[in-house]
Structures are given as C-alpha cells and as structure tokens.
C-alpha positions in Angstrom: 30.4 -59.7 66.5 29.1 -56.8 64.5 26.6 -57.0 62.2 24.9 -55.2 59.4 21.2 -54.6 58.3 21.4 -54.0 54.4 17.9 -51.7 53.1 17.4 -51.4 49.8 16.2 -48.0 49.2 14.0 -47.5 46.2 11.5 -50.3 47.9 12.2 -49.9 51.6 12.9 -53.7 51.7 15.4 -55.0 53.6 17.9 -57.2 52.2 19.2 -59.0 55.4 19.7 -57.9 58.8 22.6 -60.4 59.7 25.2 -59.0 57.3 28.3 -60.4 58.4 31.8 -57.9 57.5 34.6 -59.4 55.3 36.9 -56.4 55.8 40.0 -57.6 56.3 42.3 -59.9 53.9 42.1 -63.4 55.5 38.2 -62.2 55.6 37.9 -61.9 52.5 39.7 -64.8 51.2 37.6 -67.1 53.5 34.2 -65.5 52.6 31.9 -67.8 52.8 34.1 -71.0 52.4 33.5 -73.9 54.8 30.3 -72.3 56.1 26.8 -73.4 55.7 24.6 -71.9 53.1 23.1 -68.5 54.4 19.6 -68.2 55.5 17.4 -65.6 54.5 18.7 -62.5 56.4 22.2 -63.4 56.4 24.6 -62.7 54.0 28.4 -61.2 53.7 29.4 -57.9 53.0 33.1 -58.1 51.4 34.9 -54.5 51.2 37.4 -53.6 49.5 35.8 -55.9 46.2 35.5 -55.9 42.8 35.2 -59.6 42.0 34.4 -62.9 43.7 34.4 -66.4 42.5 32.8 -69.5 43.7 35.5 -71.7 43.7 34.9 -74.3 46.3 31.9 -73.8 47.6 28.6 -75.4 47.8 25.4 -73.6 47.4 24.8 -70.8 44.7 24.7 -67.0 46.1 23.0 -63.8 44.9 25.9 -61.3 44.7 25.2 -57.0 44.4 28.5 -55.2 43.4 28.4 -51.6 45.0 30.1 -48.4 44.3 31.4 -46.0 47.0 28.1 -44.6 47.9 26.3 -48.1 48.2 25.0 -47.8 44.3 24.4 -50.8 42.8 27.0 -51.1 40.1 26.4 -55.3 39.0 24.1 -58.4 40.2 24.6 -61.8 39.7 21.8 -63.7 40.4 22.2 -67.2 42.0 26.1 -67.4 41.0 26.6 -71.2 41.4 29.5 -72.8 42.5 33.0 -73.2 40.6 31.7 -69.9 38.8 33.2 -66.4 39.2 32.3 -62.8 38.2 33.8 -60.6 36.3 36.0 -57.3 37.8 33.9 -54.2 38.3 36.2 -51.3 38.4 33.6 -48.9 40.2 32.9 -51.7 42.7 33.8 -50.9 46.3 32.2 -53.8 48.2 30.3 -57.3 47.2 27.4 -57.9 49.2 26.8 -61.8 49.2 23.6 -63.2 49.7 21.2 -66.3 49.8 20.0 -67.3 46.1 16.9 -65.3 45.4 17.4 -62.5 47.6 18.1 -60.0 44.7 14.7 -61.0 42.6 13.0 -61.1 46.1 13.7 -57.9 47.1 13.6 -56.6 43.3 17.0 -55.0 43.7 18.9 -54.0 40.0 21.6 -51.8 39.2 21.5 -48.1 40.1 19.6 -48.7 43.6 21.5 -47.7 46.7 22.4 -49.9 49.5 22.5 -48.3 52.9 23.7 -50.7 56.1 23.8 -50.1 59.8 25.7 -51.3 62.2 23.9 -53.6 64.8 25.7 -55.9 67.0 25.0 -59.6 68.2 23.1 -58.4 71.9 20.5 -55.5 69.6 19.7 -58.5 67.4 19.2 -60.3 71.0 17.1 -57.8 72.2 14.6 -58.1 69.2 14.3 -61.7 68.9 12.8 -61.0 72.8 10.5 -58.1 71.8 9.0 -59.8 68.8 
C-alpha cells in the first residue's frame, strides 16, 4: 500500500505520515466510511476534491482543502458527523485528518502542503530503527 507523509511547510511540522490515497472514484466515495477513527499520523488524502460531507460516519475529522500546488485554500476544524463542507472551486485535493490535527500543527489557509510517497515496508523499516 502506498502511503504519504504530509509536512506542513511554514512550521516544518508534520501533519501525518500514514496518509492513505483516495484517488480513484469508489475511493473516494468510501473515504473514510466503515473505518475506525484515524490515529494521530493517519489521515486520507482525497484527489480530485472540492467538497466532503460527513454523512454516515462516526467521529469528527479535521479537513485542509488544497489547491494544485498543495496551498491551503479552506480548513474545517473537527467537522462532525452528518455535516458537510461547502465546494471550494480552487480545491484540488481534501486532506482528512484526526480532530485537532489542524490547531495542533497550527496549519491555516495560504500554507503549503508537500507529501511524499512512502510505502508500507519504509514505514516498516523505521518502526525497527527507532
């Protein structure tokens, strides 16, 4: 499975480094439905997305709306369930994350996101090392 690690680059904070990818349609329309809530470091990045709602699910989520560079466009903080956002037509992805993860790492619109790649054996590998 591939993974992401989101950074936050005004601070230099990370955001999570178990990004999960929504980037196909029956991705996307599962998000994080059925799933238990995410612990700190894990999240969901949904691309292409403008908008999400909360319709069915059970824990609240921080959500970052990003441009096409990674800019921060909207936040919702702790979006709680049965809500929904509104459409952000300069939004390219939705970055979905635990509740608190936004005032945590102090991130607002006009930062930029950047993400690597990382797959399920490097995230392996550091659990050994550290």
């Amino acid at each position: 499975m591939r993974l992401l690690r989101v950074i936050n680059t005004r601070h230099n904070r990370e955001l999570g480094n178990q990004i999960r990818i929504a980037d196909n349609w029956l991705a996307r329309l599962r998000g994080m439905l059925a799933r238990p809530a995410p612990k700190p470091g894990e999240g969901l990045l949904l691309t292409p997305c403008s908008s999400v709602h909360m319709y069915g699910m059970r824990f609240p989520l921080d959500v970052a709306f990003l441009d096409k560079r990674g800019a921060v466009v909207a936040t919702y903080a702790s979006l709680v369930p049965g809500a929904r956002t509104r459409w952000h037509k300069n939004a390219a992805h939705a970055l979905e994350l635990p509740g608190g993860t936004l005032k945590e790492s102090d991130t607002a619109v006009g930062d930029v996101l950047v993400w690597s790649s990382r797959t399920t054996d490097q995230l392996a590998a550091l659990d050994r090392v550290s």
